[in-house]
Structures are given as C-alpha cells and as structure tokens.
C-alpha positions in Angstrom: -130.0 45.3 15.1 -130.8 41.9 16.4 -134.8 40.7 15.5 -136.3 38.3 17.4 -138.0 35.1 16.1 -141.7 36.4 17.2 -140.6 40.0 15.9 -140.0 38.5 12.2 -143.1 36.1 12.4 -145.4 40.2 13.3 -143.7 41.5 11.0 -145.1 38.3 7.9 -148.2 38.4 9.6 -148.9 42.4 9.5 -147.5 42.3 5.9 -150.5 39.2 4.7 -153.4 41.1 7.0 -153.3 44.4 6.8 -150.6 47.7 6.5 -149.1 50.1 9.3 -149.8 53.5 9.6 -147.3 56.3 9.3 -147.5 56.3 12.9 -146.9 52.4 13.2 -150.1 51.6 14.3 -151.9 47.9 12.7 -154.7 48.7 10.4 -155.6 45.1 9.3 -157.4 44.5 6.5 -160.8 42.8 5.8 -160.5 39.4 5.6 -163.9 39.5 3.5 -161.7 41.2 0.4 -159.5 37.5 0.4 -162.5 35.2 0.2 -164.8 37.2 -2.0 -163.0 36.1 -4.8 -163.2 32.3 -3.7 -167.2 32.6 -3.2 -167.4 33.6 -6.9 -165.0 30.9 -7.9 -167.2 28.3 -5.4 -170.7 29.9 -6.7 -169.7 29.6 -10.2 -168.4 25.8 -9.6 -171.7 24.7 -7.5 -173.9 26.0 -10.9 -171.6 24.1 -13.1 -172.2 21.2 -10.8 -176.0 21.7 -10.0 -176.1 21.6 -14.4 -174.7 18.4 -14.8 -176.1 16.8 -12.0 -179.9 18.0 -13.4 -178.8 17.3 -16.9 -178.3 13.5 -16.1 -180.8 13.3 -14.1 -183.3 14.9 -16.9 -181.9 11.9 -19.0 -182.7 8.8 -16.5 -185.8 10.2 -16.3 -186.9 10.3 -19.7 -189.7 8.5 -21.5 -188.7 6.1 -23.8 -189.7 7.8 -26.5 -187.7 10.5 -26.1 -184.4 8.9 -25.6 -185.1 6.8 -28.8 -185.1 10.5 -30.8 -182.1 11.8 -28.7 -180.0 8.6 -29.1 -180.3 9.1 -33.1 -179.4 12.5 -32.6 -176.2 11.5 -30.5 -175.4 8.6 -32.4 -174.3 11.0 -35.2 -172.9 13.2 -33.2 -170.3 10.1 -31.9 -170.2 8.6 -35.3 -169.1 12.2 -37.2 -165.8 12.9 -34.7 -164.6 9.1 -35.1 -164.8 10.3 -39.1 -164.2 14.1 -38.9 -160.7 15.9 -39.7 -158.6 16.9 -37.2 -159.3 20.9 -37.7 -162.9 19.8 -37.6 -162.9 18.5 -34.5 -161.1 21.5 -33.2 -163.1 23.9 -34.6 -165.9 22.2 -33.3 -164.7 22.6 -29.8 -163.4 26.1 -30.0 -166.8 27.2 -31.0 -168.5 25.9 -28.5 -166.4 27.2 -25.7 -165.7 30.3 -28.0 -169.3 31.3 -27.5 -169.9 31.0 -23.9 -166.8 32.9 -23.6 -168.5 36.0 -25.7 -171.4 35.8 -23.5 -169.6 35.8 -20.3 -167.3 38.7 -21.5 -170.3 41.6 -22.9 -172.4 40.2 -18.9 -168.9 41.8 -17.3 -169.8 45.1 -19.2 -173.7 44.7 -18.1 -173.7 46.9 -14.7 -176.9 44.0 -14.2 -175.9 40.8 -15.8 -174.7 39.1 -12.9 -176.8 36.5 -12.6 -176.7 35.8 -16.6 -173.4 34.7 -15.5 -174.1 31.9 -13.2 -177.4 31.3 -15.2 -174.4 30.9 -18.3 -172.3 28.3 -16.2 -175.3 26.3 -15.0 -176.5 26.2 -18.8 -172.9 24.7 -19.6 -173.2 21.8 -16.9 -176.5 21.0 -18.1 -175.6 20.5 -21.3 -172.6 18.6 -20.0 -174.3 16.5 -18.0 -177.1 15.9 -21.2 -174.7 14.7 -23.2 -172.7 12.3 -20.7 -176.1 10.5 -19.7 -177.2 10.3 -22.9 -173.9 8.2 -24.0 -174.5 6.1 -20.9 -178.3 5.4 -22.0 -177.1 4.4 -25.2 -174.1 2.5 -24.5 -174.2 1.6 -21.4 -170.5 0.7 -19.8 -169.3 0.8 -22.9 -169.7 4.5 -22.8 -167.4 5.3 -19.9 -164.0 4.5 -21.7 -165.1 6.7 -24.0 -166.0 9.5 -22.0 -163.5 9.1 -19.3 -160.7 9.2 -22.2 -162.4 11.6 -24.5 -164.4 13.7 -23.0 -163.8 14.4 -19.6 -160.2 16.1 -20.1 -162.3 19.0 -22.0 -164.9 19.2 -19.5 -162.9 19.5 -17.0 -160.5 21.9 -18.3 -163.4 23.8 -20.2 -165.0 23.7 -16.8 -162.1 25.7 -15.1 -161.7 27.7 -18.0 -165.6 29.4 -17.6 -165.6 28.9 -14.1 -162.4 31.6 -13.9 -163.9 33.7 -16.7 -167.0 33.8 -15.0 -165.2 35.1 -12.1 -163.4 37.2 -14.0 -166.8 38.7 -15.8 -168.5 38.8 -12.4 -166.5 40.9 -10.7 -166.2 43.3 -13.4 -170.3 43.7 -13.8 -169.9 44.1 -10.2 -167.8 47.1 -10.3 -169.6 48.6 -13.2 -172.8 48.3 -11.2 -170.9 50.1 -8.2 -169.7 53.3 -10.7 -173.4 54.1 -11.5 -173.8 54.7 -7.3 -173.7 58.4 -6.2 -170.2 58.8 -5.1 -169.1 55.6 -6.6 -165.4 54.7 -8.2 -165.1 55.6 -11.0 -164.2 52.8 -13.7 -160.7 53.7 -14.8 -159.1 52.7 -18.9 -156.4 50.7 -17.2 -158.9 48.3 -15.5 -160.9 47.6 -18.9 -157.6 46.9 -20.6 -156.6 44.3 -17.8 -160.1 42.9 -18.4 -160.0 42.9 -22.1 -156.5 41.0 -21.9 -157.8 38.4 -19.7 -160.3 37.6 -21.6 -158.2 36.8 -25.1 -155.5 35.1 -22.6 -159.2 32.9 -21.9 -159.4 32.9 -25.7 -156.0 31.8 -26.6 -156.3 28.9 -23.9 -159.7 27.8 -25.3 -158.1 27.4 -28.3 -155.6 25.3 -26.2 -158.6 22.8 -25.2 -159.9 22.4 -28.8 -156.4 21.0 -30.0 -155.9 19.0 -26.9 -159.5 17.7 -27.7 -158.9 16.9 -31.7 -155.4 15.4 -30.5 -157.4 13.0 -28.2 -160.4 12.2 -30.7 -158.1 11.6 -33.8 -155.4 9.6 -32.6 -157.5 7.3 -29.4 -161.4 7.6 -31.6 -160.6 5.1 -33.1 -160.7 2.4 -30.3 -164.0 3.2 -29.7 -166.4 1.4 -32.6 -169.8 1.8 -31.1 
C-alpha cells in the first residue's frame, strides 16, 4: 500500500504527541508532561546560579577585616592541594560532592522536602561562588589561570551532576507527596529501585569528578606558586 509523504510525516507527529485510540481517533498528549522535567532542570540551574552570583558578590563586599581572616583561611586551603597526595585530593572532592548527594537523595524520600532541594543547590553555588571570589580578592588575575584550569572543570561538572540529581530527587518527593492524597498512585518497588540506582550511577560519576579533579591538581598544581 502506497503512503504518502504527509501520511508518514502524521503518522511521526501522532507517535511524539500523543497515541490513537482503538478506534483511531488522536488523543494527544499534554505537552506540560515534556517540559515539566526541563523547569526542574532550569529551577535547579537558576539556584545554582543565583548562589554563586550572591556568593561573590558577599565577597566584594566585605570589610576589610573580614577578608584579611578568610584570605588566611584560603591560603591554606590553596597551599595544602599544591602539597597534598593524589588520593587526598580525591577524597577531598568526593566528600564534598558525596554529601550533598546524601542530602539530595533522603529530600526525594521527604513527601515535603522539595524546597530543601533547591535551598541544597543554591547553598552549593554560594559556596562556589565564596570560594572563587575569594581567590580573586587575594590574587587578583593571577587567580584566573588557576581557577579556569583547576577549578572550573569540577564546578562545572559537579554542577550538572546535582543539578540532574536534584531533578532526579525532586520529582521523586513530588510523587511521594502525591501517594499520601486520597485516591493518589500508589508508589510502586520498581520505581524506588530505579531511583535508588540512579542515585549510585550519581555516586559512581562523583567519584568520576574527584579523580578528574586530583588528576588536574597533581600533575598542572604545580604551575601555580602563589
């Protein structure tokens, strides 16, 4: 049987928007189902965002002081990974992604702990952005090198790593909160497990980060002799 052109192109466009009854009539399908998932992701992003942007702005703003105290407290912090071991370095990093993963995986089992999440990612940023104005304070332009090479690949990738879990953890709360409803679905084993396995896939590419991280520090650290 011949099929047009315009017959194939109804056919892909019933298949991406919606199903066909039994009878053959279009039933398309909320387009609000696609781009939930992107708001969370976009959400997520703009409090990760928001963080760093308030966390250097906390620091350009800071008495003197102040910065004098946090720019001993830093300058250790720089000086111990140009001296530390490779595995400390790592472990280092994996810890401190490590954790904000545990907090985002138990707020997906918290029917209520939705806005722990993005309250989790805006935390990260500010801490992010904390840290990369303080270099700048002390070092000046010294200190972009150094951050560009050293620090922003983890930020970045430990960024889109908690961004997606969040995502991930939100949805799940989300769902949770929905089964408590009268006449809400019912959360079902094999959705947990799907959970529980993205979440050590999250693990295992934190991990991931932390190597790529001590691989950076220990073999470029050593160009930067502040």
């Amino acid at each position: 049987m011949y099929i047009s052109v315009t017959s194939w192109r109804n056919l892909l466009r019933t298949r991406a928007v919606g199903n066909s009854s039994e009878h053959g009539e279009f039933i398309p399908r909320p387009s609000f189902m696609f781009a939930k998932g992107k708001l969370f992701f976009y959400l997520l992003e703009g409090m990760f965002l928001a963080g760093v942007f308030v966390g250097t702005m906390l620091i350009s703003h800071a008495e003197e002081e102040t910065l004098q105290m946090l720019q001993t407290v830093l300058g250790g912090y720089v000086g111990q990974r140009q001296i530390q071991s490779f595995s400390s370095i790592a472990l280092s990093t994996f810890v401190s992604l490590f954790s904000s993963l545990l907090v985002l995986f138990f707020c997906g089992l918290c029917t209520i702990a939705q806005p722990i999440v993005f309250l989790a990612l805006l935390f990260k940023g500010l801490g992010y952005g904390f840290s990369l104005g303080m270099l700048y304070a002390q070092y000046g332009n010294a200190a972009v090198p150094y951050a560009f090479i050293l620090l922003m690949p983890t930020i970045y990738f430990g960024a889109l790593l908690l961004i997606a879990a969040g995502k991930v953890s939100v949805r799940m709360s989300i769902h949770l909160f929905r089964s408590t409803l009268p006449n809400g679905e019912k959360t079902e084993l094999n959705r947990m497990k799907r959970y529980c396995i993205k979440f050590i896939l999250f693990a295992a590419i934190c991990g991931m980060i932390a190597l790529v991280d001590a691989l950076l520090c220990y073999k470029l650290g050593g160009l930067f002799l502040f």
